[in-house]
N, C-alpha and C positions, 0 to 999 in steps of 0.2 A: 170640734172635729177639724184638724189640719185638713189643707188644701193640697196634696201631694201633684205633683204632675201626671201621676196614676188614673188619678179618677176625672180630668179634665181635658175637654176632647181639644181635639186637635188642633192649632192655631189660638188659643184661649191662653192669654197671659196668668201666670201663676202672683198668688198673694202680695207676695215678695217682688215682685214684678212690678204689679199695680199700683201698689201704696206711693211708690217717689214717684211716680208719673203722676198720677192725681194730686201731690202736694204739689208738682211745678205745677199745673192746671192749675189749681187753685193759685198760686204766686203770677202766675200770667193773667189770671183773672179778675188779681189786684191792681196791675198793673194798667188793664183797660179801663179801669174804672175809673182810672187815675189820669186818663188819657187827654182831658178835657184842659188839666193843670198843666200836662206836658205839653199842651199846644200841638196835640195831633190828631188831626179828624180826617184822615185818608179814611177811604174803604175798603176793609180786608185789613185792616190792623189787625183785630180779634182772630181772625185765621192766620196768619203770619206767624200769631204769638204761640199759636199751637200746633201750626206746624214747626216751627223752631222748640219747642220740648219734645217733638214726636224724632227731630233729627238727633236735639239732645242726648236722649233717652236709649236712641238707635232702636225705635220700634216704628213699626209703619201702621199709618191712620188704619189701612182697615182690618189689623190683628187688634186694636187698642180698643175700637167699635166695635167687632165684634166681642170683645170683653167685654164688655160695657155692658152690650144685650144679655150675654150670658148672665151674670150674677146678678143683672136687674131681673132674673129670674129666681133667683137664689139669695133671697135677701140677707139672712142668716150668714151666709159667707158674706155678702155684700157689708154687713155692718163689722166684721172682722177687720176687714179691710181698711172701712171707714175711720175703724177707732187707732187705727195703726197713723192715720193719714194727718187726726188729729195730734193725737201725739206729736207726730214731727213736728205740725204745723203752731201746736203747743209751745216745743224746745227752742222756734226760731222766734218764736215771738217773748219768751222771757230774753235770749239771747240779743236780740233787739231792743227790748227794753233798758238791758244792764247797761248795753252798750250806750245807749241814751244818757242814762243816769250818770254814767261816768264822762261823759264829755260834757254837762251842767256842772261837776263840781271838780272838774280838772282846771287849773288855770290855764290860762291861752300860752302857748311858747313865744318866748320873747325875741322876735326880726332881729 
């Protein structure tokens, strides 16, 4: 069943909406994890990093929450969504990989 703007109330971010926002969330998500490597233990990192996708994004925290609550009602669209999110998060991760691969068997340019 599409997710039209039709049948979702008012302030409720659409499919197409949600799925890049939740892949940066997840991308900033890695990146706190990572936090301890990059030598940063401030407090309010983890909020910074998503307020910074929410500016990214140009959506505001409490249209993105209330999203959130909405389809954690509606799981069924919720996993739509999800599998959209993996996806991406799928294509950035081979994409990262090749990118890897090819900088192990490229020779170094020569100074």
């Amino acid at each position: 069943m599409a997710c039209s703007s039709e049948d979702l109330p008012k302030g409720i971010l659409t499919r197409k909406e949600m799925a890049p926002i939740l892949v940066q969330i997840h991308l900033a998500e890695g990146l706190y994890t990572q936090r301890f490597l990059q030598n940063i233990t401030r407090d309010g990192y983890q909020d910074d990093l998503y307020l910074s996708v929410m500016k990214r994004m140009k959506v505001n925290q409490k249209e993105f929450e209330a999203s959130v609550l909405y389809y954690g009602k509606y799981p069924e669209k919720y996993k739509l969504i999800y599998d959209e999110v993996l996806n991406q998060l799928g294509e950035l991760e081979v994409k990262s990989r090749a990118k890897d691969s090819l900088s192990r068997i490229s020779p170094p340019v020569p100074k």
